[in-house]
N, C-alpha and C positions, 0 to 999 in steps of 0.2 A: 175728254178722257185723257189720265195722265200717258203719255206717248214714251216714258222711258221705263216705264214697267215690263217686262215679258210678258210675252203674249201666251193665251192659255188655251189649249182644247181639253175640253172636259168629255170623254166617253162614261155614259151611263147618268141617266137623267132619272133615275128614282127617288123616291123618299129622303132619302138624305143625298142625293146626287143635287136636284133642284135647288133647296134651299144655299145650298154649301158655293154650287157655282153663281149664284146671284147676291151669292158674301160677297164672294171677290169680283163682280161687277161693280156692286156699290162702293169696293175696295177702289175701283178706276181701273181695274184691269179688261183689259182688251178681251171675251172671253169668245171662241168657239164652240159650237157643243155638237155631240150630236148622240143621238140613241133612236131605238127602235120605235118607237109611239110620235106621231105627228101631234100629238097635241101638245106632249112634254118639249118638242121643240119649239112651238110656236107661244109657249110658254116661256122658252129661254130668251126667246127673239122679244116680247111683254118686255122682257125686263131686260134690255137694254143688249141681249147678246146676237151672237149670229150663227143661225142654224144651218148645221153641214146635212149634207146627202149621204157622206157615207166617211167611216173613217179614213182615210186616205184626204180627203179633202179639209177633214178637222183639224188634223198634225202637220198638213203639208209646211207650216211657215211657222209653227208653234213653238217656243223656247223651254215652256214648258208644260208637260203633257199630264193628267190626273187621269185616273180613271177610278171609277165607285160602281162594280158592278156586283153580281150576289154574292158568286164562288169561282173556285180555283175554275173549274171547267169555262166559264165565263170572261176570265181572264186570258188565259191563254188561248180560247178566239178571237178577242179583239189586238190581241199581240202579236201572235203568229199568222204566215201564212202571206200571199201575195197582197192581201188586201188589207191586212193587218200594220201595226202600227211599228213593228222594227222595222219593216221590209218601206215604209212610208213616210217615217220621220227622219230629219237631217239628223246628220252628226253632230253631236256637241247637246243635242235636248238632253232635258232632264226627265224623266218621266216617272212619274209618284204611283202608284199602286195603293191607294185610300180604300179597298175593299176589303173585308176579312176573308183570307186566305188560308191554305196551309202554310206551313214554315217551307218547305219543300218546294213550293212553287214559286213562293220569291225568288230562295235561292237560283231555282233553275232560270226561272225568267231574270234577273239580274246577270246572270255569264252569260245566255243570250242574248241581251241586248251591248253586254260590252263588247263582244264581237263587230259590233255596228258601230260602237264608239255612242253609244247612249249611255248615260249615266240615270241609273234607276236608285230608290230608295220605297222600300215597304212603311205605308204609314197611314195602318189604321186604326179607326176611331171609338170612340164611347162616349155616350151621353143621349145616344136616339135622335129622334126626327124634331123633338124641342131643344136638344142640344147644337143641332143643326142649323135651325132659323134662330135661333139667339148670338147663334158663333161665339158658342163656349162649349167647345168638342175638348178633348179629351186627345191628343195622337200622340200615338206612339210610333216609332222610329227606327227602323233598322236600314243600314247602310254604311256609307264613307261620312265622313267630319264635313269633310270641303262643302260635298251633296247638299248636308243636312245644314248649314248655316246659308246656302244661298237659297236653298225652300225660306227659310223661318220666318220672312217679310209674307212669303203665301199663307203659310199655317198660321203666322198669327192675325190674318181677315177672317179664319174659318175658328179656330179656336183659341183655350186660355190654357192648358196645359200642354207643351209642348215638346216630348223628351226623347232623344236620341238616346237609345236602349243598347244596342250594340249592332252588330256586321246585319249584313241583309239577313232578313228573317227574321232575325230577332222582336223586328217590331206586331211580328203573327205572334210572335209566340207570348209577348206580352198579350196581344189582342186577348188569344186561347183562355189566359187565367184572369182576365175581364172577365171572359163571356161566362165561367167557373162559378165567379162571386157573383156575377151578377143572376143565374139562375137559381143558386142555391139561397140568395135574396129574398129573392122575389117566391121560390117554393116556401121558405119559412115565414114570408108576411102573408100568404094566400092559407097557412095553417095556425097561425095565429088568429085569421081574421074568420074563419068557420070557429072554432075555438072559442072566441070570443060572444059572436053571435050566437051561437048555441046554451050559451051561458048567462046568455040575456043580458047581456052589458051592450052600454050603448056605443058600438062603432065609433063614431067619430070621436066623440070625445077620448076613446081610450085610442084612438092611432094620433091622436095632438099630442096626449102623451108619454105618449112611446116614440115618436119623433124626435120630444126634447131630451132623452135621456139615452142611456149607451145602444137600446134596441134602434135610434133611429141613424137612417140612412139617405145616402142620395137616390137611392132606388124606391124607400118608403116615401120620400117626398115627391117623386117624382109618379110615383105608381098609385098613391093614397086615393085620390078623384076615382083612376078604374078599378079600385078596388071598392069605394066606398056607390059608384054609381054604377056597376059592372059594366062600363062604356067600356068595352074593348077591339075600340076601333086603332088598327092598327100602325105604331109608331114604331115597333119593330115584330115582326109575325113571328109565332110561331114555327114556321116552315124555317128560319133563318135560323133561330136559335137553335134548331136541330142540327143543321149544318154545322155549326160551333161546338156544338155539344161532341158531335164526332171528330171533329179535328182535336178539341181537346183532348178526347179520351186514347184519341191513335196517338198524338204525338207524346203523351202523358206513359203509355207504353214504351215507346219507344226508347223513352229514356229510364225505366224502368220506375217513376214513380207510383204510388197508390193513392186511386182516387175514389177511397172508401164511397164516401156523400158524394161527390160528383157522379159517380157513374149510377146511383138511385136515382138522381135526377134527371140525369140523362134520360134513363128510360121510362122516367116520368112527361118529359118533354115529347118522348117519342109516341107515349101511349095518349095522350091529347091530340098529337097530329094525326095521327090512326083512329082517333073518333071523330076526326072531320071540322078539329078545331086549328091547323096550322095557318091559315091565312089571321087566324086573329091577333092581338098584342101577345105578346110573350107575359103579361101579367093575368094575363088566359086560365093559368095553373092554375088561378081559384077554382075554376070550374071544373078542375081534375077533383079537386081537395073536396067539391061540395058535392062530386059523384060520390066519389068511398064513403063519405061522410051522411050518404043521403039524402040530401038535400036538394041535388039535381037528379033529375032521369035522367 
């Protein structure tokens, strides 16, 4: 293992937490991890890392700190607090915040941790749980200049888009109008694709081409399988995109924008997790599209 890389603890070993810190294993970086599930650790330890017992022990020596966990509330437990990671990591770390957050809680968590003399940067991602194991994520960046060019040797073992957006938060707020297109996406290919079934054309052939021409998308190619095999085993759930849905919609107020089609969506996203579909993939929505439409009980 290369020995002049930073060393890394990774808090939160989920779906994309997994794949992402065993990029930067195979990267040669030294990695620590830890989260709540002993299997997800003993997982980390499979592949070459070393699993902690408890935050405080993952940060203790770590240069640079990530974390990937669901939401804001999730974040500022593993942040704050005696056993938390400002009160635990030295001075001079760096610590990345790669979950989708509000904008709000970056900022706040960024002036708390400079307090400590931590240097934080908001930088989360797109592309899913395949963007993930491929390490061709999509991050976006909000922080300091300095921050963001001595990550960029990190971010680029994890992905292939790499952009410093502006001051802390910024890189939520880009996240927000991700999670935007990428629902109102993925609602218009789950209404297209009843649409077309119902019209007796044959599916695939007509989502090959509608891919090659202005309808297709990163989210059609990447979504066309669960949409054409209704596989919707989960590569991002349901439950999550809701989460997103509402941070976009609050912070979209905030500033006084209108988000005619986003906010149908939203409560289109909402009324699927309230029928007991949120743990599924977020490309789920078909199954909204094929209730109104009839087609499912």
């Amino acid at each position: 293992m290369t020995t002049n890389l930073p060393k890394v603890a990774w808090i939160g070993l989920g779906i994309m937490g997994s794949p992402m810190s065993e990029n930067l294993i195979k990267a040669g970086y030294d990695v620590t991890g830890h989260t709540l599930e002993q299997e997800k650790l003993d997982r980390l330890a499979a592949a070459g890392g070393t699993a902690a017992g408890s935050i405080a022990e993952a940060v203790r020596d770590a240069d640079v700190i990530i974390t990937m966990v669901p939401a804001s509330p999730q974040v500022e437990a593993v942040a704050y607090g005696p056993d938390g990671i400002l009160e635990n990591a030295r001075p001079g770390a760096l610590l990345i915040d790669m979950s989708s957050i509000t904008p709000g809680t970056s900022i706040d968590l960024a002036a708390a941790a400079g307090k400590k003399g931590i240097r934080v940067l908001d930088a989360p991602v797109s592309g899913g749980e395949a963007g993930a194991i491929e390490a061709v994520l999509s991050i976006m960046v909000g922080g300091e200049q300095a921050d963001f060019e001595a990550a960029e040797p990190v971010f680029e073992a994890l992905g292939r888009t790499i952009v410093l957006c502006g001051p802390h938060g910024a890189g939520q707020t880009v996240k927000a109008a991700n999670q935007l297109i990428v629902a109102v996406n993925i609602q218009a290919c789950a209404e297209a694709v009843v649409f077309l079934e119902k019209s007796a054309v044959n599916l695939e052939a007509a989502l090959e081409v509608l891919g090659g021409g202005l309808a297709g998308s990163t989210v059609l190619a990447r979504k066309k399988n669960n949409l054409l095999t209704r596989d919707f085993t989960p590569g991002f759930r349901i439950d999550l995109h809701h989460k997103d849905m509402g941070i976009v919609t609050e912070a979209a107020r905030a500033v006084g924008a209108a988000l005619p089609v986003g906010a149908v969506v939203a409560q289109l996203v909402a009324s699927l997790r309230a029928q007991g579909d949120g743990g599924l993939d977020h490309s789920a929505l078909l199954r909204a599209v094929e209730r109104l439409s009839g087609t499912r009980a």
